[in-house]
C-alpha positions as CSV (number, residue, x, y, z in Angstrom):
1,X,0.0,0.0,0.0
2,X,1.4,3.3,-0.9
3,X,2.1,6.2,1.6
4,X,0.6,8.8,-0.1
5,X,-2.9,9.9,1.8
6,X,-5.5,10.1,-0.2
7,X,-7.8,13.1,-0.7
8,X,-11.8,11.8,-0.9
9,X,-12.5,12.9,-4.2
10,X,-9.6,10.4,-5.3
11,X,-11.2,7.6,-2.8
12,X,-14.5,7.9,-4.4
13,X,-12.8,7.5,-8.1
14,X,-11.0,4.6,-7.1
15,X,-14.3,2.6,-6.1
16,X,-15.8,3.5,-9.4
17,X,-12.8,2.3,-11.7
18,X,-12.6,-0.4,-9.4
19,X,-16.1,-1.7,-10.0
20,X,-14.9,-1.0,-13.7
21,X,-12.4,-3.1,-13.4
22,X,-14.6,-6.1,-11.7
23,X,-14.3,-5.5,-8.1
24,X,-18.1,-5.3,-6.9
25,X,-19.1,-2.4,-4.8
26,X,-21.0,-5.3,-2.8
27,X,-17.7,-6.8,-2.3
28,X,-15.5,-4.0,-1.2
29,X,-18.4,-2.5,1.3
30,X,-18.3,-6.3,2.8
31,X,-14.7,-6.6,3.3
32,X,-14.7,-2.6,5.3
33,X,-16.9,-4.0,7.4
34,X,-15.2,-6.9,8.2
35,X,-12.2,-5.3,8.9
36,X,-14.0,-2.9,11.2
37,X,-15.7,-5.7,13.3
38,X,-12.5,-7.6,13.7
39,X,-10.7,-4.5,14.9
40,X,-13.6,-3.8,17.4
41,X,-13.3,-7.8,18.2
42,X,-9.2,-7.7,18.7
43,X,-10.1,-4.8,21.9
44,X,-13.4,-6.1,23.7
45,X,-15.2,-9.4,24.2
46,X,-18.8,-10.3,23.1
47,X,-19.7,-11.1,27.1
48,X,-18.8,-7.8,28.8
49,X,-19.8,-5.4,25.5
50,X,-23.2,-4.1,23.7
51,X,-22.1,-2.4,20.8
52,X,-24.4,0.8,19.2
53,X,-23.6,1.6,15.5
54,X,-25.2,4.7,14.2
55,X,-25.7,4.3,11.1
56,X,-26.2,6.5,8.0
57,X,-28.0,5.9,4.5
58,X,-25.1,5.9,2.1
59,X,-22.2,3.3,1.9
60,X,-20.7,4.3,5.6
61,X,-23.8,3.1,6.8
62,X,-24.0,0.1,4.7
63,X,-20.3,-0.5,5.9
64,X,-21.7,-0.2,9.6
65,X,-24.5,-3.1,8.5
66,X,-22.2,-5.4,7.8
67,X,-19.8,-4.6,10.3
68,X,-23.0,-5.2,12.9
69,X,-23.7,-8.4,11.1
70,X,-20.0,-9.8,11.7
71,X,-19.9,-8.4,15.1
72,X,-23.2,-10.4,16.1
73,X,-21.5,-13.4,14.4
74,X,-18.8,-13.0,16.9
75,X,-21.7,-13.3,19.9
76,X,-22.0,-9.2,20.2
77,X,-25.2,-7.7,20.6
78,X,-25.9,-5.2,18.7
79,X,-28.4,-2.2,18.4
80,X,-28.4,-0.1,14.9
81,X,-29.8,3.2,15.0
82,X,-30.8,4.6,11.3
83,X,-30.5,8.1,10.7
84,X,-33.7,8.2,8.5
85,X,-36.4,5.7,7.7
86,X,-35.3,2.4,5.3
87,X,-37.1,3.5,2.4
88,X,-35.3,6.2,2.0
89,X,-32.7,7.0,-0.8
90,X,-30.2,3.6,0.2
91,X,-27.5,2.4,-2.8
92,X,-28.1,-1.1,-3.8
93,X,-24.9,-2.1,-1.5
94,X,-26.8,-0.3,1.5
95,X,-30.3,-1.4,0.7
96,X,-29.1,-4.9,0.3
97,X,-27.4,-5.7,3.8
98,X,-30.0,-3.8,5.7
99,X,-32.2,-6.4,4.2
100,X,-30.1,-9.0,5.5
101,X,-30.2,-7.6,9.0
102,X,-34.0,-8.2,9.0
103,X,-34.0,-11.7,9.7
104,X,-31.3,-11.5,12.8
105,X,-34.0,-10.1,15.3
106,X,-32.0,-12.2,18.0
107,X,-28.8,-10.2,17.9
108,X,-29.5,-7.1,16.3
109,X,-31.9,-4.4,17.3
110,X,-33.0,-2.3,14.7
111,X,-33.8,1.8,15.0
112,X,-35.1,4.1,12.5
113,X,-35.1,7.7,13.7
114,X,-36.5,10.3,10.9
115,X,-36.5,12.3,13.5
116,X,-34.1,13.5,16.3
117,X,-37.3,13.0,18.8
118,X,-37.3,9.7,17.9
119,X,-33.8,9.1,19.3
120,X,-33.6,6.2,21.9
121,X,-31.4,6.1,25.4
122,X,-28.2,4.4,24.5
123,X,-26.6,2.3,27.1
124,X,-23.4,0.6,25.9
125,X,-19.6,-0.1,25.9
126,X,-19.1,0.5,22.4
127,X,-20.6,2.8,19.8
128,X,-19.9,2.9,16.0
129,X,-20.2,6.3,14.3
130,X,-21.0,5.0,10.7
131,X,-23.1,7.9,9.8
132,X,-21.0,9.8,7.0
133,X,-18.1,8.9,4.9
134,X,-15.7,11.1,3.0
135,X,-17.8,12.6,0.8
136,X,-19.6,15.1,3.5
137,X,-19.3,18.6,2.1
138,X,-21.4,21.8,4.3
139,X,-22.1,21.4,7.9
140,X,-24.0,18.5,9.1
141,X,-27.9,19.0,9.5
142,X,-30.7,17.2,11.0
143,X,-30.5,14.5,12.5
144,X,-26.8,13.6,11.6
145,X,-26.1,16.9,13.7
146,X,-28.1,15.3,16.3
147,X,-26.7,11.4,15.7
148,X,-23.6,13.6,16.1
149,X,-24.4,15.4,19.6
150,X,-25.2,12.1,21.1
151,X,-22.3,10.0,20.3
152,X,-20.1,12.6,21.9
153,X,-22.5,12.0,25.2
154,X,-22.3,8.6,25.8
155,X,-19.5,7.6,28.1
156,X,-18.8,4.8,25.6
157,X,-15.6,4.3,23.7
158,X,-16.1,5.3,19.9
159,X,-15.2,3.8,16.6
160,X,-15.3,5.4,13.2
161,X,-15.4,4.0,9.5
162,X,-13.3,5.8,7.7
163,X,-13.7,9.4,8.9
164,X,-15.6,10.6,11.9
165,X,-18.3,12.1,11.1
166,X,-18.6,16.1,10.5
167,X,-14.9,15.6,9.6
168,X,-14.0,17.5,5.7
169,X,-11.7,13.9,4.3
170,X,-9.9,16.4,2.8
171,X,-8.9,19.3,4.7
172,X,-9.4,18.2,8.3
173,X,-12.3,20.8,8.9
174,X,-14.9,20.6,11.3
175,X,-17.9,20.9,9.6
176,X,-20.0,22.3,12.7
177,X,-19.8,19.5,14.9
178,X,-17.9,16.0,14.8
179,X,-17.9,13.0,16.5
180,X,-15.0,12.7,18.8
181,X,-13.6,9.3,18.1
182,X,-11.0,6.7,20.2
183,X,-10.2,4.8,17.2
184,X,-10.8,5.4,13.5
185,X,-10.6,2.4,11.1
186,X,-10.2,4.4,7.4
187,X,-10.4,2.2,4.3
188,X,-7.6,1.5,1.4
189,X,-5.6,4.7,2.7
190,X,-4.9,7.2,5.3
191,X,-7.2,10.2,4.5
192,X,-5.6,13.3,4.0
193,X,-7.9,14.9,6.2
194,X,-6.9,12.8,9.0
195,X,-3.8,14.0,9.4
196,X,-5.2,17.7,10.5
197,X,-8.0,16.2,13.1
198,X,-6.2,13.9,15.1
199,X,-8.5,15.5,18.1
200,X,-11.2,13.7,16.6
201,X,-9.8,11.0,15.1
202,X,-8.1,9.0,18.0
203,X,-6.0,6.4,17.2
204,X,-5.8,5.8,12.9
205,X,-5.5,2.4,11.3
206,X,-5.8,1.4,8.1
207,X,-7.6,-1.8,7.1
208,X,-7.7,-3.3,3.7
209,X,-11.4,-3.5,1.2
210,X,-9.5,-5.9,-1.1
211,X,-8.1,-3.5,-3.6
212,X,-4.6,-4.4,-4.6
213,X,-2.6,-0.9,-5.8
214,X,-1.7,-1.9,-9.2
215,X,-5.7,-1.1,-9.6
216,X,-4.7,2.9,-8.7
217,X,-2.6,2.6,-11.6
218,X,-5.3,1.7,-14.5
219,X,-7.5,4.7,-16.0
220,X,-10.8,4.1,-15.8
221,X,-15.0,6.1,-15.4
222,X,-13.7,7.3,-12.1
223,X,-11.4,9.4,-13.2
224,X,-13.8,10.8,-16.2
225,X,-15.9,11.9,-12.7
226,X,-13.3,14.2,-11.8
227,X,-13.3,16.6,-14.4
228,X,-16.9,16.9,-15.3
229,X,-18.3,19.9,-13.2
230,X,-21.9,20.3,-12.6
231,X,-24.4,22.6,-15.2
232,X,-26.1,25.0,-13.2
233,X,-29.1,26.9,-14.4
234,X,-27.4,30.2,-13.8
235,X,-24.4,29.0,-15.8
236,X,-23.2,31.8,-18.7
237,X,-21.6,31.4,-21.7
238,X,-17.6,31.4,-21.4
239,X,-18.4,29.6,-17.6
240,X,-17.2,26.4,-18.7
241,X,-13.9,27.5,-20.5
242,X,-12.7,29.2,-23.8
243,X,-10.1,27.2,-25.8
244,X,-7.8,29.1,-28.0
245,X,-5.8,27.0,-30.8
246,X,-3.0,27.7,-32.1
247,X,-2.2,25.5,-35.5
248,X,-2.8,25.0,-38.9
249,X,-1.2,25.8,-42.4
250,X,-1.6,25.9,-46.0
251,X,-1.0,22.2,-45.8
252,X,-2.7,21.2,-42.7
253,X,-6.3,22.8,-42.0
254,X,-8.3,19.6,-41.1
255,X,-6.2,19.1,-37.0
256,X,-7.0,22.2,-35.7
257,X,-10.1,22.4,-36.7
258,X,-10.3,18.6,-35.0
259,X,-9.5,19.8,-31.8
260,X,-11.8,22.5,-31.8
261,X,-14.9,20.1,-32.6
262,X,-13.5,17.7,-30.3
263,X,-13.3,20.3,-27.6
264,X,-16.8,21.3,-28.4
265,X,-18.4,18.0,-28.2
266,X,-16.5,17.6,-24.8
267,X,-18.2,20.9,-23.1
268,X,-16.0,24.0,-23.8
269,X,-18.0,26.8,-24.0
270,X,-16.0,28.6,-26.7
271,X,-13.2,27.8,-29.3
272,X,-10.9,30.0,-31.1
273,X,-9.1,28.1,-34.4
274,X,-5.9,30.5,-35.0
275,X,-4.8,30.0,-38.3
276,X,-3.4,31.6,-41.4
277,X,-5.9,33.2,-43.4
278,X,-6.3,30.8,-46.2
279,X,-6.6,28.0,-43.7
280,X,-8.9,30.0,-41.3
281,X,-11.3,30.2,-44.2
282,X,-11.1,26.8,-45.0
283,X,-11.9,25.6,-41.4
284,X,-14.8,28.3,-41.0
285,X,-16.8,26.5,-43.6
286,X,-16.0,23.0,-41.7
287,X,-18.6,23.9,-39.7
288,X,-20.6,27.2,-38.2
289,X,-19.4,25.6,-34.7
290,X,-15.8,26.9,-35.6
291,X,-14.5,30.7,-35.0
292,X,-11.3,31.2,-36.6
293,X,-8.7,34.6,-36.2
294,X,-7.3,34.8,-39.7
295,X,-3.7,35.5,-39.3
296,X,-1.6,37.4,-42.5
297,X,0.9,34.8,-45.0
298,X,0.1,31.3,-45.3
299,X,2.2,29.8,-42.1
300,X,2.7,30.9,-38.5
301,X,5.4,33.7,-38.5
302,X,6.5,36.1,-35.8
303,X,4.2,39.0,-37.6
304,X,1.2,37.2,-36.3
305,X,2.2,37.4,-33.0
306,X,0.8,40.6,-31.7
307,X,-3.1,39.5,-33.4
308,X,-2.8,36.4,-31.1
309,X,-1.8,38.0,-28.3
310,X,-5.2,39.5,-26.9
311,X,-6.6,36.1,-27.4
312,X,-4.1,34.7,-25.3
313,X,-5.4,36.6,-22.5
314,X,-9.1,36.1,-22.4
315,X,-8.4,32.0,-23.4
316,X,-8.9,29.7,-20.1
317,X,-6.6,26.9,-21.9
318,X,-4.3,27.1,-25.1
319,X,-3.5,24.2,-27.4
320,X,-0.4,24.9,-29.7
321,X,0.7,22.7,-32.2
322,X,-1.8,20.9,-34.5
323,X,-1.0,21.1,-38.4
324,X,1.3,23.7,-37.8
325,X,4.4,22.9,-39.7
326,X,7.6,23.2,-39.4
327,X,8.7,26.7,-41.2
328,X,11.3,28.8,-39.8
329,X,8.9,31.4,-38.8
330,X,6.8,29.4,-37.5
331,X,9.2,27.5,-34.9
332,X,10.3,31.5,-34.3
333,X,6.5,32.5,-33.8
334,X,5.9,29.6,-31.8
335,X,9.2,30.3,-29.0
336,X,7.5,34.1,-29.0
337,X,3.9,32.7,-28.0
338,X,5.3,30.5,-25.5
339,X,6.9,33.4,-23.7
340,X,3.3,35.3,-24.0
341,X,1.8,32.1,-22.3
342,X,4.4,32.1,-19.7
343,X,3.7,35.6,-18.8
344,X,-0.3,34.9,-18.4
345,X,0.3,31.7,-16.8
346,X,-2.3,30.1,-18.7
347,X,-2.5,26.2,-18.5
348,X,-1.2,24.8,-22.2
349,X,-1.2,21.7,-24.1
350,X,1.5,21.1,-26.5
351,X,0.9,18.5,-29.7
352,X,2.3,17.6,-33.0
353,X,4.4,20.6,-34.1
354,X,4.3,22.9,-31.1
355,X,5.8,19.8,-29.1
356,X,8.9,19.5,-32.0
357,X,9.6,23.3,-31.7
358,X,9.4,23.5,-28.1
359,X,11.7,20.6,-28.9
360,X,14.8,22.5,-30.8
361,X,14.3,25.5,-28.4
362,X,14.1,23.5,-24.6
363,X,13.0,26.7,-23.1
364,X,11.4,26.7,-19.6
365,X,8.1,26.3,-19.9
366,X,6.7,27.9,-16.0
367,X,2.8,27.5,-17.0
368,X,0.8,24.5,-16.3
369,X,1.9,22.0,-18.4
370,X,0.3,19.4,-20.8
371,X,2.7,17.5,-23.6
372,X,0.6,14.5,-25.4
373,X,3.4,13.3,-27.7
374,X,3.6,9.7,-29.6
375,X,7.1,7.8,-29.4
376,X,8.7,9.7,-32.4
377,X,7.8,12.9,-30.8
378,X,8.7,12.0,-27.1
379,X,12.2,10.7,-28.7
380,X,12.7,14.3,-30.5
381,X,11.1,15.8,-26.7
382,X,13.5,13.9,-24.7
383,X,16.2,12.5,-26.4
384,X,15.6,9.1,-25.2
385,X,14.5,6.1,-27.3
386,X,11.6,4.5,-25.0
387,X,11.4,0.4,-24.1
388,X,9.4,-1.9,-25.2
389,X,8.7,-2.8,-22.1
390,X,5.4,-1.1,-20.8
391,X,6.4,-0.6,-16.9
392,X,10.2,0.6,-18.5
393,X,8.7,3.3,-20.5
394,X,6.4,4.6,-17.5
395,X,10.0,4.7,-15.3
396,X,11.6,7.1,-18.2
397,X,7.8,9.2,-18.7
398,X,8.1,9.7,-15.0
399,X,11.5,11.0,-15.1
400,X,11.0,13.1,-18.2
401,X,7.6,14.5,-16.7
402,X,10.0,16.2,-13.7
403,X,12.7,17.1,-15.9
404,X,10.0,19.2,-17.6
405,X,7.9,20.1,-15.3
406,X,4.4,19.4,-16.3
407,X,1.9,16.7,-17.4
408,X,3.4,14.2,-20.2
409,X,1.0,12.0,-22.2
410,X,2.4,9.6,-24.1
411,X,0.1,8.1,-26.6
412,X,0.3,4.2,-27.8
413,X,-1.4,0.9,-27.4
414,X,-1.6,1.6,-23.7
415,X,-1.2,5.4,-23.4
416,X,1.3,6.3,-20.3
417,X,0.3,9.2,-18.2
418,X,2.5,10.8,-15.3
419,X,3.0,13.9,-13.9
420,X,6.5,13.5,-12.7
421,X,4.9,11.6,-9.3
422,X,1.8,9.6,-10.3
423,X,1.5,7.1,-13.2
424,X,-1.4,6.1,-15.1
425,X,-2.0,3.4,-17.8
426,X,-5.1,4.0,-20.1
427,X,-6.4,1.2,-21.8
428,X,-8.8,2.3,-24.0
429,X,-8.4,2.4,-27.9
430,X,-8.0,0.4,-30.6
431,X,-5.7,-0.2,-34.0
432,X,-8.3,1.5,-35.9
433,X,-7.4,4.7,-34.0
434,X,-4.2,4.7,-36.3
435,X,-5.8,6.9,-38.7
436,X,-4.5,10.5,-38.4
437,X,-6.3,13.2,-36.5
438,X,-6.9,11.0,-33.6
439,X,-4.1,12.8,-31.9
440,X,-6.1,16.0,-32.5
441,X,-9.0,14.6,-30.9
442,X,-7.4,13.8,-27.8
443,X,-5.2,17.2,-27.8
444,X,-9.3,19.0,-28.3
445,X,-10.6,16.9,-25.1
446,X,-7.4,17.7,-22.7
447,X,-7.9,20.5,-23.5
448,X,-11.5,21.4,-22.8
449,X,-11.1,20.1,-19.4
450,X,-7.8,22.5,-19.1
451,X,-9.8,25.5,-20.2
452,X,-12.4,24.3,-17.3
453,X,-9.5,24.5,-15.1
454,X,-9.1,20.6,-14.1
455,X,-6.3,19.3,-12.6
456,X,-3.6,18.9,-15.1
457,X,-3.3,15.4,-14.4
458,X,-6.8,14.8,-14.1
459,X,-7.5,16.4,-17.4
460,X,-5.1,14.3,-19.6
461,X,-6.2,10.6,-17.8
462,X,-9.7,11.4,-18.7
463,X,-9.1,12.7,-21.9
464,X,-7.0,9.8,-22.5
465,X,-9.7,7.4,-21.3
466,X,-12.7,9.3,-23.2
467,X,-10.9,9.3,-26.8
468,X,-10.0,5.8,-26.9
469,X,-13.5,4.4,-25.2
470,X,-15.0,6.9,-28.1
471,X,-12.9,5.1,-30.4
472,X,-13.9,2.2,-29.3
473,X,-17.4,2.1,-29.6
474,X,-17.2,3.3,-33.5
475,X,-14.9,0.4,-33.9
476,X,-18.1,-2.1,-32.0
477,X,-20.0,-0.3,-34.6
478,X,-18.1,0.3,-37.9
479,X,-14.9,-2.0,-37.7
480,X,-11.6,-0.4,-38.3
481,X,-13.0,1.7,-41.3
482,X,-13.1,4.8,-38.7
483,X,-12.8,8.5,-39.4
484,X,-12.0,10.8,-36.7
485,X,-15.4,12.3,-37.0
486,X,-17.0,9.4,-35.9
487,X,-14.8,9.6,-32.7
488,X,-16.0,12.8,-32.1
489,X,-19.4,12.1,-32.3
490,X,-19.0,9.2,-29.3
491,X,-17.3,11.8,-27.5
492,X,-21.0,12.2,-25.6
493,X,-21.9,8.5,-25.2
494,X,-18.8,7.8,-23.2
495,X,-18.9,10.9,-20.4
496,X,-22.8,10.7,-20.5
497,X,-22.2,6.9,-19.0
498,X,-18.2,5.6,-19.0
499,X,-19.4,2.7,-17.3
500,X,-21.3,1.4,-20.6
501,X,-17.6,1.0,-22.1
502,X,-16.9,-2.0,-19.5
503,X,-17.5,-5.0,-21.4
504,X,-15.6,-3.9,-24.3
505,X,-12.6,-3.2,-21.7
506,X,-12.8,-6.8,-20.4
507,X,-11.2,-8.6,-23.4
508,X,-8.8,-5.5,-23.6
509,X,-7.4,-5.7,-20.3
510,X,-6.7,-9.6,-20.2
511,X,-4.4,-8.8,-23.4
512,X,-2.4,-6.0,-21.1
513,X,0.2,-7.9,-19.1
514,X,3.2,-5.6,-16.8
């Protein structure tokens, strides 16, 4: 298990690319409680203890039913106090094992309290506070708050699962009140949080729900959940993000204009294509989804700079790169934009050509960084030839991503993710993605999520997961006779539901061996 505490936003994306990935919710809720029973087992005896767990209605409730269940198993009894009535808004894991706890009347007493009148005398050794996990955000209300009060009362010693609750997972906040725990048994991982409310927290151990950490490493819906912010009805146009793109040429005008669809179909708000004039106009009747800045001369050259420069300040995110080419002036305009970006410290992807002149000029790049090359590209980037060997290459991607100080995405059969510290394998995709602009598709949903301002790191896994599951499904469709387009046009099916991609990743991930 790795040392690194986990924040709960992380937690929660784990349990959804581990169900993904074939580990059942069902399963990991039954080993946490388990684990917490046992622990709770290894300090008192079933003959001198009565054990209270308060229980709420999402999974750190259902982790407290089965942790009641095992404790009565060990000859505890055992009285569950529900904060709400049954019926009431339970997950299937939840709803399932309160079911089972109908039928042990003998050992297990059974409380529903809607309402904080309702809330009986408590007279025991032991008391569980399995009321809220690591997901609590706002102060607690009615009758958690309550629940909460109560716990601290009794003259009992006190257990948590996972986080006492009123506890922020993340920041070690009190959220109004918290339950002032003995002993906290978190799941998988120390929570960050944890390490600021050891007041509350008691004693910390960390118990095991049956996920190995090689699953930490594998892309998967959970990290799609990261980056997708919720639409509010008050939302404006330009509140989720404006892309500016810096690419095209007399030669190339189909990649830019790529990304900017791509980018669309992913949620930006607003994309700028900046191009040279004959290649703007080109791209502008693509579609009437495109707005294009015509620059002067038929490449990139340093005379363009100063029209692109007010653009660089109102764009959220900038991609730089795409069917640029490789003219003198246009490496030259390319160093000069950098240095603009630098200055605004806007967060920027670099692809195709912009990563081979950033290349020949090495210069410092300070602003958040994104670099999505393939194998050719990283070899020019680095000057390393990469391995064969899957697990070798993420060793030298990790290395190069410190050297460089940003986000490196290296595309292939499995695409290779790091930021210089974590490493991610994305499994998605197919051979039929070989056909060109793909790249730019990828390069248009990084960077929507950048101009949204997610996590660098976040942004290129789920970018990386979401282009090859939409490739993916036009392959289950079409075969390999795949245009880009069509990619685009899944980009919707997979973040609307990533989880529908999971049977296709089955037979994909029993072909991927370390």
């Amino acid at each position: 298990m790795s040392e690194r505490a986990i924040t709960g936003r992380e937690m929660r994306s784990l349990e959804i690319n581990s169900e993904y990935f074939g580990f059942s919710r069902l399963q990991m809720m039954e080993n946490a409680g388990r684990n917490v029973a046992n622990e709770i087992a290894s300090r008192f005896t079933p003959k001198d203890t009565r054990i209270a767990v308060f229980c709420g209605l999402g999974g750190n409730g259902g982790d407290g039913f089965v942790a009641a269940r095992h404790l009565a198993c060990l000859g505890f009894k055992v009285d569950i106090l529900l904060a709400g009535k049954s019926i009431d808004n339970m997950n299937e894991e939840t709803r399932k094992n309160w079911q089972i706890l109908q039928f042990l009347t003998d050992t297990i007493t059974l409380n529903e309290l809607y309402d904080s009148s309702l809330i009986p005398d408590v007279n025991v050794e032991v008391v569980v506070d399995a009321l809220l996990g690591v997901g609590l955000k706002g102060s607690l209300r009615p009758p958690i708050l309550q629940l909460v009060k109560k716990i601290n009362e009794l003259k009992a010693f006190c257990v948590s699962i996972d986080v006492p609750t009123g506890i922020d997972s993340d920041s070690g906040e009190v959220l109004g009140d918290a339950v002032r725990s003995d002993l906290t048994v978190t799941l998988h991982k120390m929570k960050l949080g944890l390490t600021n409310a050891e007041e509350y927290a008691g004693e910390i151990v960390v118990r095991e729900i049956g996920l190995p950490s090689e699953i930490e490493r594998f892309v998967g819906p959970g990290d799609v959940s990261l980056v997708i912010q919720p639409r509010h009805p008050e939302s404006h146009k330009g509140h989720f993000g404006r892309l500016l793109i810096v690419g095209g040429s007399e030669v190339f005008s189909g990649a830019p204009a790529l990304v900017a669809l791509a980018a669309l179909r992913t949620g930006v708000d607003i994309t700028y294509v900046v191009a040279p004039h004959r290649t703007a106009y080109e791209i502008a009747s693509m579609s009437p989804n495109l707005i294009t800045i015509k620059l002067e001369g038929d490449h990139l050259n340093p005379r363009n700079v100063s029209v692109i420069k007010p653009y660089l300040k109102i764009a959220t995110a900038i991609v730089v790169g795409p069917g640029l080419g490789m003219h003198k002036d246009t490496k030259e305009a390319v160093k000069d934009i950098l240095q603009l970006i630098v200055d605004e410290g806007t967060p920027l992807l670099l692809d195709a050509d912009g990563l081979k002149a950033f290349a020949e000029y090495k210069q410092r790049i300070t602003s958040p960084l994104v670099l999505t090359p393939h194998a050719g590209e990283y070899q020019l980037l680095t000057g390393k030839e990469l391995p064969t060997d899957v697990r070798k290459r993420a060793i030298d991607v990790q290395k190069s991503a410190q050297e460089l100080g940003g986000v490196i995405l290296l595309k292939g059969h499995v695409d290779i993710i790091s930021d210089g510290e974590r490493v991610k394998f994305n499994l998605t995709g197919n051979p039929g993605m070989t056909v060109g602009g793909t790249g730019d598709i990828l390069s248009g949903i990084v960077g929507a999520f950048l101009a949204q301002k997610a996590d660098l790191f976040d942004a290129a896994t789920a970018g990386a997961f979401i282009n090859g599951a939409a490739g993916d499904f036009v392959q289950h469709e079409k075969g390999y006779h795949m245009v880009p387009t069509d990619i685009i046009d899944c980009i919707p099916k997979v973040m609307c539901n990533p989880m529908s991609h999971q049977t296709m990743q089955k037979k994909r991930i029993n072909q991927f061996l370390f």
